[in-house]
C-alpha positions in Angstrom: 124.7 -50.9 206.0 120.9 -51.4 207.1 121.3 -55.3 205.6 123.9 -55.7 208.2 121.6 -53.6 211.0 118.6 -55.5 209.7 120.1 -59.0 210.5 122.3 -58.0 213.8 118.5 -57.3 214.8 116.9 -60.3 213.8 119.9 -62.3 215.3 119.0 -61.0 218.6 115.4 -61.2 218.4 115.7 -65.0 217.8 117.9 -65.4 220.4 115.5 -63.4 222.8 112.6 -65.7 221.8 114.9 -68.6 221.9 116.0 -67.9 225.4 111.8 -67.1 226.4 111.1 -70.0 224.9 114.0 -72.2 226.9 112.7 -70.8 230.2 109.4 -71.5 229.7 110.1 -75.2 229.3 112.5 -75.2 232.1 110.0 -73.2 234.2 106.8 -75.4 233.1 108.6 -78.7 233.9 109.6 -77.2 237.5 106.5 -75.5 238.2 105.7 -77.7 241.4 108.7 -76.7 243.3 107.8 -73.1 243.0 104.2 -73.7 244.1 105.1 -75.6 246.9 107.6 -73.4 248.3 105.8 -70.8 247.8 102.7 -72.3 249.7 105.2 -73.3 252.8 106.5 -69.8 253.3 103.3 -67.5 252.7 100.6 -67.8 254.9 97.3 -66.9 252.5 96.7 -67.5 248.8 97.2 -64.0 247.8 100.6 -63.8 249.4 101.6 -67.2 247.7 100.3 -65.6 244.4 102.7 -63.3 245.0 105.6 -65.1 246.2 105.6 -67.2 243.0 105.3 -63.8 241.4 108.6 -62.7 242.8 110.3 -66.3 242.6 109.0 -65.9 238.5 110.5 -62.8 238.3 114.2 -63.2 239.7 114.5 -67.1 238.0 113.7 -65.1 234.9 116.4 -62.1 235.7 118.9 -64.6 236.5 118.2 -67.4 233.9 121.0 -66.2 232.0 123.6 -66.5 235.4 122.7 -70.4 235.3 125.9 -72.1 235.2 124.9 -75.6 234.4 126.8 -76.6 237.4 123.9 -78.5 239.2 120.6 -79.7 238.2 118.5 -76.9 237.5 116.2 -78.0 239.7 118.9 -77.1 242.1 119.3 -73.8 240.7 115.6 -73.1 241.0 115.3 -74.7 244.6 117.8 -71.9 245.9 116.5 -69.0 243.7 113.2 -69.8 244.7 113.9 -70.5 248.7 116.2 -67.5 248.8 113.8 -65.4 247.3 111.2 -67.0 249.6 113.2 -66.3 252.4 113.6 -62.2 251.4 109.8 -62.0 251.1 109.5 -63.1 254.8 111.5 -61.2 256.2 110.3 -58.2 253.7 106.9 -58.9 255.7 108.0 -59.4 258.9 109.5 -55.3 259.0 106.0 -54.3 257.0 103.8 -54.8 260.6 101.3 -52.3 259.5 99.8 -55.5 257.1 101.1 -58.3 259.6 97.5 -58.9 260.7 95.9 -59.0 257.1 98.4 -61.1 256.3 98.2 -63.4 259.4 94.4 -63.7 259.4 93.4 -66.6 257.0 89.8 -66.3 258.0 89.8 -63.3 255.1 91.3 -65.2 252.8 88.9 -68.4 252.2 84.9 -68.8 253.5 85.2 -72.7 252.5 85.4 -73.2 256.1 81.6 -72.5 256.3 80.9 -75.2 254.0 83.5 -78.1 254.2 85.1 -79.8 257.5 88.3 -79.3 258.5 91.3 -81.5 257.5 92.8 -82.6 260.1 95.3 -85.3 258.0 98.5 -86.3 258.8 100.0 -84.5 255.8 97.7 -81.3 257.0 99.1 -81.6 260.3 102.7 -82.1 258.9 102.8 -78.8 256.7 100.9 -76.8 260.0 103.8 -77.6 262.1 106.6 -76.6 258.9 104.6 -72.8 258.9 106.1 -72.7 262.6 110.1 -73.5 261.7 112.7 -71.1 261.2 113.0 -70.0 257.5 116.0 -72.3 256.8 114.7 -75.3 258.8 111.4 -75.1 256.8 113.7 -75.0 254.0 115.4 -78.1 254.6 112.6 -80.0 255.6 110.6 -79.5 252.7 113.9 -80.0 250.6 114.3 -83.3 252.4 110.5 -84.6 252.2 111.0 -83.7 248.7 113.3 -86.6 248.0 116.3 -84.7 247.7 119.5 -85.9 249.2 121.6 -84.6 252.2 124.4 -83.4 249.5 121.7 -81.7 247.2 120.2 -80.0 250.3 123.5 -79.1 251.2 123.9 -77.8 247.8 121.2 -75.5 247.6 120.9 -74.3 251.1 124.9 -73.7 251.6 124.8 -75.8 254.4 127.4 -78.7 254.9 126.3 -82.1 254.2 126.8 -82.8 257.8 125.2 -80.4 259.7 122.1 -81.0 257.0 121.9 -84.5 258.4 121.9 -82.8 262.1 119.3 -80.3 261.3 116.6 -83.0 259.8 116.7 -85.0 262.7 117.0 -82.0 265.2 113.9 -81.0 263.0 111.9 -83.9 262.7 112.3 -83.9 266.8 110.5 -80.1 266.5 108.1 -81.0 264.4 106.6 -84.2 266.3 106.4 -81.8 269.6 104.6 -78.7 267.5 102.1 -82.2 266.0 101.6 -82.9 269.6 100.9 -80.0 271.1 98.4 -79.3 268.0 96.4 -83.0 268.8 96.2 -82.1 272.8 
């Protein structure tokens, strides 16, 4: 009887490292896409910190829901965007912290010693922070190299009205760049 116990257990506990083990190579060779959604939808370090905190912990509580329908960069682009998307509006409601969290000059005193950057990609990511949560979504989806039908995969949008929303976007983003230059 304890044999029997005694190897269930170590069954399961090879499995458990096994599955660790998987997500950490899945997570370590997608680590990007978490970072830079994260970075797109928090507006200081700490609150990215924590964003990829909570996009770490729910792709690790649902690891074992993966389907293997899609890519699983796929998988992780929603998880993570979704999850992105809760924290913001989480955020929004908590207006006791919205200045703290607002005010970047707290977060970073580099801007005593080094110039600003005032780059086209700079300028670019500036005018994303302004979009709506799911156009920000799309956009960075789309600058990532990912095509209309693997946008439309993750975001639940049709492939159609992805194709709409990038150029209805693109059109938002050169005013907010303009109005930022004058």
């Amino acid at each position: 009887m304890f044999s029997i116990n005694q190897k269930i257990r170590n069954k399961m506990e090879q499995d458990k490292k096994n599955r660790e083990d998987e997500f950490l190579k899945v997570f370590e060779a997608n680590i990007g896409i978490v970072i830079k959604i994260a970075k797109a939808y928090a507006k200081t370090t700490y609150d990215s910190e924590d964003l990829i905190n909570d996009i770490v912990l729910e792709l690790w509580q649902s690891f074992n829901t993966f389907k293997k329908e899609s890519a699983i960069s796929t998988w992780i682009y929603r998880v993570a965007l979704n999850t992105s998307m809760n924290y913001q509006r989480k955020n929004k409601r908590n207006s006791l912290f919205t200045f703290w969290s607002n005010s970047k000059q707290f977060e970073d005193l580099s801007w005593l010693t080094e110039q600003d950057d005032t780059s086209e990609t700079e300028l670019l990511y500036q005018s994303i922070e302004h979009l709506e949560a799911i156009n920000k979504a799309i956009i960075l989806l789309y600058l990532d190299g990912k095509t209309h039908e693997e946008i439309s995969l993750i975001t639940g949008i049709s492939k159609t009205n992805v194709g709409t929303r990038i150029g209805r976007i693109k059109e938002q983003i050169k005013k907010i760049i303009q109005q930022q230059k004058d």
